[in-house]
C-alpha positions in Angstrom: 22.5 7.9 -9.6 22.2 4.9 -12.0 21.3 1.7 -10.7 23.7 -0.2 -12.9 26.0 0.5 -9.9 23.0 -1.7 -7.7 24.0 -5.6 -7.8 21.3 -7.6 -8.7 20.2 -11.2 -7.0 19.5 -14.4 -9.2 15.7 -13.7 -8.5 16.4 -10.2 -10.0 15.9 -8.5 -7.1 18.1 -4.7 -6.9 20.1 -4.8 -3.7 20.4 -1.1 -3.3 23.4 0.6 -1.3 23.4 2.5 1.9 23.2 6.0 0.7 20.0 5.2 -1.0 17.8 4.6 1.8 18.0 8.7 2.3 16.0 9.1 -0.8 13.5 6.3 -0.3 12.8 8.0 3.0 12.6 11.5 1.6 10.0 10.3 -1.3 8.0 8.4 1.3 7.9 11.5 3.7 5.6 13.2 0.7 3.4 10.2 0.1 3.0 9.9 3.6 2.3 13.5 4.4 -0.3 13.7 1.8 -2.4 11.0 3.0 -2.1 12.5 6.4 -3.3 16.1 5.0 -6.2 14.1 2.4 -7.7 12.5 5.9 -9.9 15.9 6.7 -11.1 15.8 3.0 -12.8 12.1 3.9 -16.2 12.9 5.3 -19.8 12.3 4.1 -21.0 14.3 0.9 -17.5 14.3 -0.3 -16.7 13.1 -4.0 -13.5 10.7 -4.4 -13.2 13.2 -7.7 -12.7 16.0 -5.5 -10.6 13.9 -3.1 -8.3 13.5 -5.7 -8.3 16.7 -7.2 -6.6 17.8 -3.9 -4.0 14.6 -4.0 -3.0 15.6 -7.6 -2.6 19.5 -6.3 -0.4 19.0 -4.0 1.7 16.2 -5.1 2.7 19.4 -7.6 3.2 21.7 -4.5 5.7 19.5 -2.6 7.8 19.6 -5.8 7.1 15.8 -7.0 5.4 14.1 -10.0 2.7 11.5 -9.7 4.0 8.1 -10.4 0.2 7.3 -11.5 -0.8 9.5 -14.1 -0.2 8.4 -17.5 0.8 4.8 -15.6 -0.8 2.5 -18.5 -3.2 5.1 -19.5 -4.2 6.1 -15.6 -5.4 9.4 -15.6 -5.2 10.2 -11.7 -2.9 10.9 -8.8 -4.5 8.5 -6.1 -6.5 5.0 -6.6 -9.6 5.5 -4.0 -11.1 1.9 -3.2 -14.5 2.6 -1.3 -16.2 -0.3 1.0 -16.0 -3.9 -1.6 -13.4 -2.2 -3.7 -10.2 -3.9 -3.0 -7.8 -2.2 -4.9 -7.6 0.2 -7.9 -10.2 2.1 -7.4 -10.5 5.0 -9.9 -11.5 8.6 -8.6 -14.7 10.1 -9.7 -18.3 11.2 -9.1 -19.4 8.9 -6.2 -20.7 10.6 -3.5 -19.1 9.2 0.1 -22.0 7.8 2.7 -21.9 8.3 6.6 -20.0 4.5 7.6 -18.1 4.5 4.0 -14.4 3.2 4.3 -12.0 3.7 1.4 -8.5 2.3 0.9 -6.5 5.8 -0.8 -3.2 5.0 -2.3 -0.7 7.5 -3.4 2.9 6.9 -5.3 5.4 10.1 -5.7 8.4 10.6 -7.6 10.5 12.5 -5.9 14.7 12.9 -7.8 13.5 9.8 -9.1 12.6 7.9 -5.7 9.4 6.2 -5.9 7.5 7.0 -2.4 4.1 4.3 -2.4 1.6 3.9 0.6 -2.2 3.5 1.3 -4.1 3.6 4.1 -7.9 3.4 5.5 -10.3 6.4 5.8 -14.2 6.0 7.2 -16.4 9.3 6.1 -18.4 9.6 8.9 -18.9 7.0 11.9 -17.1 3.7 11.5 -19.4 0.6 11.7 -18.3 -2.0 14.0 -17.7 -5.2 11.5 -15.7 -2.3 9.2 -13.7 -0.8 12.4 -12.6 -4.8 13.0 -11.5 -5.5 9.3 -9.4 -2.4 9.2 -7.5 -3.2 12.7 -6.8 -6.5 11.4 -5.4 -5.5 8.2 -3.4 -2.8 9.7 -2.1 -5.6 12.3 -1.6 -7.7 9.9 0.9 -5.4 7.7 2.9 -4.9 10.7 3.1 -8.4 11.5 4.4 -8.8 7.9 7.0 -6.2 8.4 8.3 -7.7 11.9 8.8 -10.6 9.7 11.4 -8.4 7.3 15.2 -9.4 8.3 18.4 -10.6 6.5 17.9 -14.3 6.2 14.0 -14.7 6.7 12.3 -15.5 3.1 9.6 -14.3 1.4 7.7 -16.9 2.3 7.7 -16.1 5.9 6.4 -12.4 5.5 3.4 -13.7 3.5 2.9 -16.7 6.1 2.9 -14.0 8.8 0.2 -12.1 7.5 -1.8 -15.1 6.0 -1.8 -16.7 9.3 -2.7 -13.9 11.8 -5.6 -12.8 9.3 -7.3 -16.3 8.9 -6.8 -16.3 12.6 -9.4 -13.7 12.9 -11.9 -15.4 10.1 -10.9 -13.4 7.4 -9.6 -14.0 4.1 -6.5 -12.7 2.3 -6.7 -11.5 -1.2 -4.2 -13.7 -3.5 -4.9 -11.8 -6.6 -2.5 -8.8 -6.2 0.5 -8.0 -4.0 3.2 -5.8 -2.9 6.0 -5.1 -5.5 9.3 -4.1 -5.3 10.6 -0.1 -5.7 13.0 2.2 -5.7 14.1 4.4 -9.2 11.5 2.0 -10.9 7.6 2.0 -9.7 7.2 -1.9 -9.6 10.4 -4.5 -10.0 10.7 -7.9 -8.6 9.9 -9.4 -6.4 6.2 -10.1 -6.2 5.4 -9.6 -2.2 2.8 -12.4 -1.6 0.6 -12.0 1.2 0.2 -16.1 1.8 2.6 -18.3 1.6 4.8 -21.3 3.4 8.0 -20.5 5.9 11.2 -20.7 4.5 9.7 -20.7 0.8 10.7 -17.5 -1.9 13.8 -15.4 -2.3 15.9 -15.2 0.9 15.8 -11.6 2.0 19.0 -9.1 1.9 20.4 -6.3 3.3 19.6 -2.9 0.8 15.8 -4.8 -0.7 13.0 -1.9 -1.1 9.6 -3.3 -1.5 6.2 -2.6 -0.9 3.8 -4.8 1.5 0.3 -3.8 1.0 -2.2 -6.8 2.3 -5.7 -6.2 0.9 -8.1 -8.4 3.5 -11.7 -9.4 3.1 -14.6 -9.9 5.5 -15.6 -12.6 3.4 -14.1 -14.7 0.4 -10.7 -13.9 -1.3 -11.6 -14.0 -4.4 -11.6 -10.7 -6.8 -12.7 -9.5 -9.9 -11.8 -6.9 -12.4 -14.6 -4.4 -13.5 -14.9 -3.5 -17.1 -13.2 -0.3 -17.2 -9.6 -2.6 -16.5 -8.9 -1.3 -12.9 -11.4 -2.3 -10.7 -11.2 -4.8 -8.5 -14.3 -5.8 -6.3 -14.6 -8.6 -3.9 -16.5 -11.2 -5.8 -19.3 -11.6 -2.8 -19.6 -7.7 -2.3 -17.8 -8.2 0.8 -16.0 -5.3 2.2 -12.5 -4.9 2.1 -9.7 -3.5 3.3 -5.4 -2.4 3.0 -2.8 -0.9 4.4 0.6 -0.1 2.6 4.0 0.7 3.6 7.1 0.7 1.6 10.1 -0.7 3.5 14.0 -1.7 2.8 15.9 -4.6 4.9 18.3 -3.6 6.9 20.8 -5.7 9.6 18.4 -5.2 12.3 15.4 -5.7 10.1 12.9 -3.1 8.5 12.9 0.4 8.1 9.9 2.0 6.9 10.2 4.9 4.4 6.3 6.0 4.5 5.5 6.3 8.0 3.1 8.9 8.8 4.8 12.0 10.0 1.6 13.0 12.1 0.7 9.5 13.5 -2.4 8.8 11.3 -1.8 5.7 9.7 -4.9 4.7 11.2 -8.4 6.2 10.5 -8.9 6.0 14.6 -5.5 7.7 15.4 -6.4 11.4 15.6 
């Protein structure tokens, strides 16, 4: 299907059609089902390489293609973001310690659906102060989708989130955001975590996006390591992030990547 038959908003937004939520759904089944199958590979000793290795297999043997390798020179099929990484986090050598927590992302392509999610893992026993950060981020995503209905902004999704997270003394990262999806991997709009009610693009029926807060213990502010993919919390804080992609509908949200074994969540076993 070409999306030249997709009107496009002023804010050059893709309002997709009906039929295409099927697709959305089908490529976020596979990203989802992978992250459910990675979570028994998440334990002490294990290598995010070797973590990885196992993403990028069987992204193969549900018959997709990884939207992330070759993406701008990328060379892997997950980002892995382990304890102060906040995002972006590339796959290698690094050993996982008991009381770790990593952020693994995964994007499929799937007949030329883009399926995108993250979630939380802990190797090992989850520290207190960690096992807090990761239920607020995961509450605060779904507060940001309960937000998602025809005639609520932008604005309101990122207030949502921004408020409910500050609530609980933590800090939202303004340096990267959720994106929208569908046949492309990112499109407008930009999906700010912060922002002011009533502010941004009014939302529409047929609008795919991602919403992905990333929330720190301490400070917002991030920084890019030298290898141009890193991103660490600037005061070593830990962070965390939870991703779903989701489409507007009349009554609201549906979301495309929900887990299809109920482990969105590192304590939902």
């Amino acid at each position: 299907m070409d999306d030249s038959s997709n009107r496009v908003t002023k804010d050059g937004i893709t309002i997709y059609e009906p039929g295409d939520f099927a697709g959305m759904h089908a490529a976020g089944r596979v990203a989802a089902q992978i992250l459910d199958e990675v979570a028994e590979h998440v334990v002490p000793g294990a290598t995010t390489e070797a973590i990885d290795d196992f993403i990028t297999r069987r992204v193969t043997e549900l018959g997709t293609v990884s939207a992330t390798i070759g993406y701008r020179g990328y060379q892997h099929a997950s980002c892995i973001s382990v304890n102060h990484v906040v995002c972006h986090g590339i796959p290698g050598p690094k050993t996982l310690k008991d009381g770790d927590i990593l952020n693994i992302d995964v994007t499929v392509i799937l007949d030329g659906w883009f399926g995108d999610s993250s979630r939380m893992y802990v190797a090992g026993n989850l520290g207190r102060k960690a096992e807090r950060l990761i239920q607020v981020t995961h509450d605060a995503l779904m507060i940001g989708i309960e937000a998602v209905k025809p005639g609520n902004t932008f604005g309101d999704i990122g207030y949502a989130i921004q408020s409910y997270v500050e609530g609980n003394r933590m800090s939202v990262v303004r340096d990267f955001c959720g994106h929208g999806l569908g046949r492309v991997f990112h499109a407008p709009p930009n999906v700010l975590h912060y922002g002011r009610p009533g502010r941004g693009p009014v939302l529409e029926e047929g609008m795919f996006f991602t919403i992905e807060p990333m929330v720190n213990l301490g400070r917002p502010e991030t920084k890019v390591l030298a290898d141009d993919w890193t991103a660490v919390t600037r005061d070593k804080s830990l962070s965390a992030q939870f991703e779903h992609s989701v489409g507007v509908t009349a009554a609201g949200a549906e979301i495309f990547t929900l887990s299809p074994a109920g482990k969105f969540h590192p304590t939902w076993r």
